[in-house]
C-alpha positions in Angstrom: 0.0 0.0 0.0 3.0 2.0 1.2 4.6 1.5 -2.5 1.2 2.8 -4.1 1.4 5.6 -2.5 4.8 6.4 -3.3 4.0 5.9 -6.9 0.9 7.9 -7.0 1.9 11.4 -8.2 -0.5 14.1 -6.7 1.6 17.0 -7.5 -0.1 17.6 -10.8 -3.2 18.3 -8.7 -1.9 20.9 -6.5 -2.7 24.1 -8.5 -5.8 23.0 -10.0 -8.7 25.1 -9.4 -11.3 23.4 -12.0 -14.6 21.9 -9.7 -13.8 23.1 -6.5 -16.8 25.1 -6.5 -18.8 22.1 -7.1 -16.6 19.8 -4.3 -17.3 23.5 -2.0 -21.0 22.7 -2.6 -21.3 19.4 -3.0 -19.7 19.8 1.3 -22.1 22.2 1.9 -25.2 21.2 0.2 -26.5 18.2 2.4 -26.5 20.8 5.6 -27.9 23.9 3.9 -30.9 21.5 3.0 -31.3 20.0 6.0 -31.3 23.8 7.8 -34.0 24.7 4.7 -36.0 22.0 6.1 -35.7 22.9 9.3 -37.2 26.3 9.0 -39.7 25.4 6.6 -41.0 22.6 9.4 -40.7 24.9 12.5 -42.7 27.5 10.2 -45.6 25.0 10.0 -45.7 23.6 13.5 -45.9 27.4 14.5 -48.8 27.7 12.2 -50.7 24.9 13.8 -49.7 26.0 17.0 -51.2 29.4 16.0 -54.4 27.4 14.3 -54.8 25.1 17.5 -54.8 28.4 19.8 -57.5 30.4 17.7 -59.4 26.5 17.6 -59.6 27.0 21.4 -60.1 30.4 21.7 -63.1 30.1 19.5 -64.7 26.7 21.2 -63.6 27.9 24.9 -66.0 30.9 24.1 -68.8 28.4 23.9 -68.3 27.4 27.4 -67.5 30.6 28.8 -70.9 31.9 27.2 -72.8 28.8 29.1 -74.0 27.4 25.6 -71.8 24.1 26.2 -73.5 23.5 30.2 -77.1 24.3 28.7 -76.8 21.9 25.7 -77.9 18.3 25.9 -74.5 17.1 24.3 -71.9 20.2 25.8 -69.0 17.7 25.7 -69.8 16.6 22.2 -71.0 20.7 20.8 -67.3 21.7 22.1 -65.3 19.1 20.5 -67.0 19.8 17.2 -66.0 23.2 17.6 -63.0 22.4 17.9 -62.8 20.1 15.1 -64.1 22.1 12.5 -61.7 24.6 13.3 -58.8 22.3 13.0 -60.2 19.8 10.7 -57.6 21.1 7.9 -55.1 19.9 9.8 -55.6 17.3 11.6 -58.3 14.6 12.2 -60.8 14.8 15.4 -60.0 11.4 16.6 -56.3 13.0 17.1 -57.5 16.2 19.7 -57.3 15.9 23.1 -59.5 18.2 25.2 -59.1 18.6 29.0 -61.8 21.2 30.5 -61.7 21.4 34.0 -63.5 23.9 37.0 -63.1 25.3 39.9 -64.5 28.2 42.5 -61.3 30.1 42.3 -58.1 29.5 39.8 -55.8 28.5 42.8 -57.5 25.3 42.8 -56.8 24.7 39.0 -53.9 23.3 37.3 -52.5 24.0 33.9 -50.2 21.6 34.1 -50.4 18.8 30.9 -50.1 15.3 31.8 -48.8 13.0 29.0 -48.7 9.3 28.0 -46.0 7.3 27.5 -45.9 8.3 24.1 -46.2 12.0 24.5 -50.0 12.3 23.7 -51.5 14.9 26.1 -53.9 12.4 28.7 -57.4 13.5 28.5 -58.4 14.4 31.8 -62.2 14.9 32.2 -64.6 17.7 30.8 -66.4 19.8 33.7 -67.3 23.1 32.5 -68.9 24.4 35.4 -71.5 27.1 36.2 -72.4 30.3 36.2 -69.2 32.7 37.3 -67.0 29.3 38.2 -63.3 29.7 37.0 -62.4 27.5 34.0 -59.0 26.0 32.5 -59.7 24.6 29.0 -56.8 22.5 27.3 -56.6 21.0 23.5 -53.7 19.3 22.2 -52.5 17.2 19.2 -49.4 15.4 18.2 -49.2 17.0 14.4 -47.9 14.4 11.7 -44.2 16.3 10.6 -44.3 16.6 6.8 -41.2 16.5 5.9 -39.9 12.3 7.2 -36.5 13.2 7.8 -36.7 16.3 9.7 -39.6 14.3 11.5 -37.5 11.8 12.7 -34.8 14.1 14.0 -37.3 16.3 15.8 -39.5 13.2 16.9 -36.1 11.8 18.3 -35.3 14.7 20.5 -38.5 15.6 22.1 -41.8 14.3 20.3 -43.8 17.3 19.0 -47.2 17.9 21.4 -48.9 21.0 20.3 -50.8 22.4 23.7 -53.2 25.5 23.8 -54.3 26.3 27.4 -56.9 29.0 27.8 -58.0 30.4 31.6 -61.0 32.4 32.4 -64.3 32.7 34.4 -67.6 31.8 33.3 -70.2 34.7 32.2 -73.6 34.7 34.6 -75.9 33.3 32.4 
């Protein structure tokens, strides 16, 4: 191997300049795509973040309104809501909703429990009365679109989108 070596003449390639813009890009490429990638899927798990929070926002008002405690099917109207909202982006049998109430927010939690494989637990759904302090959570683990940046980001912490809303019931 030694002898090859010897042999082998590489001094003919020292002032060449021909392709080293394409051996420059050909370095540089794989990571500028992967960073490309990156941004474009962190732009559109902020846009369902921002999706899932007006989703909430808009279904949470149903409660705080008491049209959810004086319908026959609350539970059932504010999931809906929810899912028509979202239903561009992902499928109803994939939200979690956690509604919970209390006579004063220090008895509340915000705090998001997760399963084992980093869907958000659903909790229970009490909506409460008149005037009674409310803490309404949705969440979804969103389906990356891009598989490799998926896997990386999947690897390191599992996305779980979470939009937590607080606020007292209206006197209805």
């Amino acid at each position: 191997m030694v002898a090859f070596l010897e042999r082998l003449d590489l001094s003919r390639f020292r002032g060449a300049r021909r392709a080293v813009t394409a051996l420059e890009f050909a370095l540089v490429a794989p990571t500028l795509l992967l960073l490309m990638l990156l941004v474009m899927e962190s732009g559109l798990l902020l846009f369902g973040q921002a999706a899932l929070d007006a989703a909430t926002a808009n279904a949470a008002r149903l409660i705080r309104t008491g049209q959810v405690q004086q319908a026959s099917n609350g539970q059932s109207l504010f999931t809906t809501a929810v899912c028509d909202d979202l239903s561009a982006l992902v499928g109803c049998g994939a939200v979690q909703v956690n509604v919970q109430s209390a006579g004063s927010f220090a008895a509340l939690s915000t705090a998001v429990a997760t399963t084992s494989s980093g869907a958000m637990q659903t909790t229970g759904f009490s909506p409460g009365g008149p005037g009674a302090d409310v803490v309404v959570q949705v969440g979804y683990q969103p389906n990356l679109s891009i598989p490799l940046v998926g896997s990386l980001l999947q690897a390191a912490f599992g996305p779980l989108l979470v939009s937590t809303l607080a606020f007292q019931n209206e006197v209805y």
